[in-house]
Each structure stands twice: as structure tokens, then as C-alpha cells.
C-alpha positions in Angstrom: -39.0 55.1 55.3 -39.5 51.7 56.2 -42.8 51.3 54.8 -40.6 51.8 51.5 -38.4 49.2 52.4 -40.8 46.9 53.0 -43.2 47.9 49.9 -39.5 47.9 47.9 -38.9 43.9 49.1 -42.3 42.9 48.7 -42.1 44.1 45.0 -39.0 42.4 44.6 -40.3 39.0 45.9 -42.9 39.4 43.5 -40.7 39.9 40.6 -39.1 36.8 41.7 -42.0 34.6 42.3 -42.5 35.7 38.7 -39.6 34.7 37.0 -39.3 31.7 38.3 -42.8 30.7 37.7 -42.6 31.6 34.2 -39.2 29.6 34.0 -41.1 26.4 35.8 -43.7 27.3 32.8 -41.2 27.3 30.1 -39.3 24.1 31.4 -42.4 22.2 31.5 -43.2 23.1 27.5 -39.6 22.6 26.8 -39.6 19.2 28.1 -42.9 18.6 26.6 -41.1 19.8 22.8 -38.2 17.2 24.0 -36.0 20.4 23.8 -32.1 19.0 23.3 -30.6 22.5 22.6 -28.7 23.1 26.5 -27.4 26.5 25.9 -31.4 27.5 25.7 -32.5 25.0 28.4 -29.5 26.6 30.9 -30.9 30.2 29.6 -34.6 29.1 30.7 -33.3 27.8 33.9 -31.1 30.6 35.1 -34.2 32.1 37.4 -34.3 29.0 38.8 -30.6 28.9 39.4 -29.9 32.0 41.5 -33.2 31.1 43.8 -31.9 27.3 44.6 -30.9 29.1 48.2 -34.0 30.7 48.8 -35.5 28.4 51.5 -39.5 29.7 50.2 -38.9 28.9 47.2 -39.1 25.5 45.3 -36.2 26.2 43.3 -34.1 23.2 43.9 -37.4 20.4 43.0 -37.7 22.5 40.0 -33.6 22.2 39.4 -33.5 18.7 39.7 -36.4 17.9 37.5 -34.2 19.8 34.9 -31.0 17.6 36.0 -33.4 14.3 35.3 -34.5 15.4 32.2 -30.7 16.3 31.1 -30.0 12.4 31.7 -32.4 11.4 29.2 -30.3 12.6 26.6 -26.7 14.1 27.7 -25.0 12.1 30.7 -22.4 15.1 30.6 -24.9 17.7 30.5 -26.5 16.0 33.7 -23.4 15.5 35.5 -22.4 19.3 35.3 -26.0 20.6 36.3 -25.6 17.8 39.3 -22.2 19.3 40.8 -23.5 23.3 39.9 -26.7 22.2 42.4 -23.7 20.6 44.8 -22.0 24.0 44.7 -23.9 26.6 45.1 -26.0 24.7 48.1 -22.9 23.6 49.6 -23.8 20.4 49.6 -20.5 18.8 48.9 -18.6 21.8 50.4 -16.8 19.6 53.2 -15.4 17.4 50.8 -13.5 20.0 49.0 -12.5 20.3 53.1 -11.5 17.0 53.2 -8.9 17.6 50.9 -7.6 20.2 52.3 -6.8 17.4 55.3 -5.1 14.9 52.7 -2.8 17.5 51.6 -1.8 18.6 55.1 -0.7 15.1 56.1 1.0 15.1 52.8 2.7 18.2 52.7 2.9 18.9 56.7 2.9 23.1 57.2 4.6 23.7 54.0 1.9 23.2 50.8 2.8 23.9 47.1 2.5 27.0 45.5 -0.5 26.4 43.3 -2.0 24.8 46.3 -3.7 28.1 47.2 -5.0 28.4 43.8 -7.1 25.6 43.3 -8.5 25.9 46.8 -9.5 29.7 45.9 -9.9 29.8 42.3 -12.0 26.8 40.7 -15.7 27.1 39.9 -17.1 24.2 41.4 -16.2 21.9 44.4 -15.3 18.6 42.9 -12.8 21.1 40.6 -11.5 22.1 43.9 -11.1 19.2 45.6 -9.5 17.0 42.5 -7.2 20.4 42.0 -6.0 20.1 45.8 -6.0 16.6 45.2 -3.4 17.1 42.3 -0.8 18.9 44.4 -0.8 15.7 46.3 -0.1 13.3 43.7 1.8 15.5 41.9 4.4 15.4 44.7 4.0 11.5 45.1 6.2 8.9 43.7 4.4 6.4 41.9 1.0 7.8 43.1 -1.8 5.7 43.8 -4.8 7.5 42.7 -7.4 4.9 43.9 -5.1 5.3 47.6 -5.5 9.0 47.4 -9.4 9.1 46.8 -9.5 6.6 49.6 -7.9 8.2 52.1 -10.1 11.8 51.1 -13.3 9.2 52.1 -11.4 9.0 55.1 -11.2 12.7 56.0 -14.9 13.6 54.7 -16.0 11.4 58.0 -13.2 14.1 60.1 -14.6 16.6 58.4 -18.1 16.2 60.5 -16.2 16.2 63.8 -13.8 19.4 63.7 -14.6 21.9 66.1 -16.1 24.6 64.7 -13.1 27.3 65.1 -10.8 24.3 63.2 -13.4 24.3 60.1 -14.1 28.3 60.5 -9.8 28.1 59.7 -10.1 25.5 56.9 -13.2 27.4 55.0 -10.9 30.7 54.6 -8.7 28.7 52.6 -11.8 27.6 49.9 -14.0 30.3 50.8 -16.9 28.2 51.2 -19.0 26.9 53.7 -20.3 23.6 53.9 -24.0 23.5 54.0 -25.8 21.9 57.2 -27.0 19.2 54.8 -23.7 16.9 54.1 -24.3 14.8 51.3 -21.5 11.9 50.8 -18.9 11.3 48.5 -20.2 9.0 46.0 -19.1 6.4 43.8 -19.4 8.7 41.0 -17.7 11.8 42.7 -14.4 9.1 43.6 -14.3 7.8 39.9 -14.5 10.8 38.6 -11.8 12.3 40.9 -9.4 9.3 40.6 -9.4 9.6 36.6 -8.5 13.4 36.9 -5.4 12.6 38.7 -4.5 9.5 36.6 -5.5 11.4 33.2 -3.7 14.9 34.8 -0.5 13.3 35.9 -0.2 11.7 32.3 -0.6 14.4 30.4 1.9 16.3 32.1 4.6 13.2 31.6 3.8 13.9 28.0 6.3 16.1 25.9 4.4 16.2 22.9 1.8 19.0 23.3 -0.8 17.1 20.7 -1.0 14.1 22.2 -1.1 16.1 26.0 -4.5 17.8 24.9 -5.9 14.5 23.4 -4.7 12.9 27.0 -6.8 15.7 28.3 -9.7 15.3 26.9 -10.6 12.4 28.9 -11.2 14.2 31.4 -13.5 17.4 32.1 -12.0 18.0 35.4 -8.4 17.1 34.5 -8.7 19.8 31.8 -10.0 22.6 33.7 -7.3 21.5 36.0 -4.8 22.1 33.9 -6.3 25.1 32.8 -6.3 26.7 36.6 -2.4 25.7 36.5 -1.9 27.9 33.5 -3.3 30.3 34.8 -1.3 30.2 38.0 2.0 29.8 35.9 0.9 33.6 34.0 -0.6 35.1 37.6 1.2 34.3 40.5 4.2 36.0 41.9 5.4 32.7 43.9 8.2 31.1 42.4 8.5 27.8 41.1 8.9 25.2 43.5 8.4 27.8 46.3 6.2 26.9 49.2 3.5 28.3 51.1 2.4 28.5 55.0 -0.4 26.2 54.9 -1.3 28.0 58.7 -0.6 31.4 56.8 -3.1 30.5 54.0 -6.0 30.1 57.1 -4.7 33.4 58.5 -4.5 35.4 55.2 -7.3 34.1 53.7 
């Protein structure tokens, strides 16, 4: 029986080692053809995608030769593949647990309804944090977005010193874990966060529902913001206004 299992993951390591070698294969001519089309280049490199975590693997050398090659021609395209490396290796995890600290000295134990919802539902971290993020300035008089992203560089340095049943508590609420390998918040990832808020909190002041998507379009991450509070608005069963344990949201979780 176990010389099945064994013969069973040793095939399946093989079939793995395939694929991604014919993906590394296919990358290599795609570059070489100066390929532009990103809806094929993501197809070629989805082997590559679900081994970045495989630790015998070179998946991630292989990911980020695609992520240089996407800046040669599509910043946008390069700055999406960058954060989906970010995300699923965790690297940038403790930042979206940063935020989670902003928001607590904001809101104390009581946190917004849709608070929950970003934390849980968006599909990458910088999503997550800038959703978090937009509870807080959301609930700020005359925010100050650049004040905001500072103080969330503040509490990624806490972040590395919480005991580890504090941060076991805080990762229930995003469901992720950061990896062991922090990489920092850079000048890109505050930017990038800063405009959500400033382009978000805009387009909601806006009555006119035209000029709120143009507003929107501004930002990527200030749309799929807005996009994850629809959602909550048609889901959720907590009323408006209505706020949440933030110690219930680490016990539930």
C-alpha cells in the first residue's frame, strides 16, 4: 500500500517537473517571438504559477523573468504579476497585518461593518490592506491619505515583533499567513495605496454615477475596492452603520 503511495507521488512529481518545464520552454520562445498577447502569456505561465511554493522547484526565477519581461511592454501587466508573486508567497502578507493595527487604533474594539470583508474577501494583499485602509479614512474627517500610509509603515515594523499567539489572532481575521521572508513596503506599494484612498473617497463624494466610474478608473485598486463594497452592500446581513467586535472577528474567524 505504501509502495503505491509513493510510486503515486513520484508520478505526480514527474507530471509536474513536466509541465513546468515545457512552460519554462514555451516562455523562453514566447519572449523570443516578443509575444505581447497577456491572456496567452498568463495561460503559458499558469504551471509555473501554482509551483511558486514548491521549495524544489525554480518556479519563482522562472516567475519573475516573466514579470521583467511584462515591464518591457505593459507597466500594469508587470505590476499585477508583481503583487500575484507577493500573494501567493506571502511575501507582503504582514502588511495587509499592519493594517489591521491602523484600524484598531482607529476604531478601538468596535470596527465597521465591511471591515470584515475586505480583510476576508479580496484577492490579493495590497487589495486587502488599501480595502482595510478605506474603513479608516472613510471614518476620518478630512483624511490625510499620505498620514494614513505613514502610520501603516509604522505598524509593518510592529508587525515583526508580536508575539506569535497576538499574530496567530490577527491572521484569522485575513486568513493569511505572512511568509518567513518579509519583504517591505515600498515606495510603490505606499503610492499606490495612498491614491486608492484619495481616488476611493472621491468617488464616493460624487453624486453623479458617470463621472464616479470615470473617478474610478484611476485607480485599479480603488475600483476593485469599490467593487468588494458592492458586494458587501448585496451579501451581508449587518446593518448599515452597524459595528463589529474587532476581538470577535479573531475569535470567529
Amino acid at each position: 500500500m505504501s509502495e503505491n503511495i509513493d510510486n503515486l507521488i513520484d508520478k505526480f512529481y514527474a507530471e509536474v517537473e513536466e509541465s513546468v518545464a515545457n512552460a519554462k520552454n514555451r516562455l523562453n520562445e514566447a519572449i523570443e517571438n516578443k509575444e505581447t498577447n497577456i491572456e496567452l502569456l498568463d495561460t503559458i505561465m499558469q504551471p509555473i504559477v501554482d509551483t511558486l511554493t514548491y521549495d524544489d522547484m525554480d518556479s519563482e526565477e522562472v516567475y519573475k523573468k516573466y514579470i521583467d519581461y511584462l515591464g518591457s511592454f505593459s507597466w500594469p501587466a508587470k505590476r499585477a504579476a508583481q503583487i500575484q508573486l507577493e500573494t501567493i508567497c506571502g511575501y507582503k502578507h504582514h502588511i495587509t497585518i499592519a493594517a489591521l493595527l491602523v484600524a484598531e487604533d482607529k476604531f478601538g474594539n468596535k470596527v465597521p461593518g465591511d471591515f470584515f470583508h475586505f480583510a476576508k474577501q479580496s484577492d490579493n494583499w495590497i487589495n486587502k490592506c488599501a480595502g482595510i485602509l478605506s474603513c479608516v479614512s472613510r471614518n476620518t474627517e478630512n483624511p490625510n491619505y499620505k498620514e494614513i500610509v505613514k502610520k501603516l509603515g509604522e505598524k509593518v515594523e510592529l508587525v515583526k515583533t508580536l508575539d506569535e499567539d497576538r499574530l496567530e489572532r490577527l491572521c484569522k481575521i485575513t486568513d493569511d499567513y505572512p511568509s518567513d521572508e518579509m519583504h517591505e513596503l515600498s515606495s510603490v506599494d505606499a503610492k499606490d495605496i495612498e491614491d486608492a484612498l484619495e481616488v476611493l473617497d472621491k468617488a464616493l463624494a460624487e453624486t453623479d454615477l458617470m463621472q464616479r466610474k470615470r473617478i474610478l478608473s484611476d485607480s485599479v485598486i480603488a475600483l476593485n475596492i469599490r467593487l468588494s463594497m458592492l458586494d458587501f452592500e448585496r451579501t451581508s446581513t449587518v446593518l448599515d452603520g452597524e459595528n463589529i467586535e474587532f476581538e470577535i472577528l479573531c475569535d470567529n474567524a
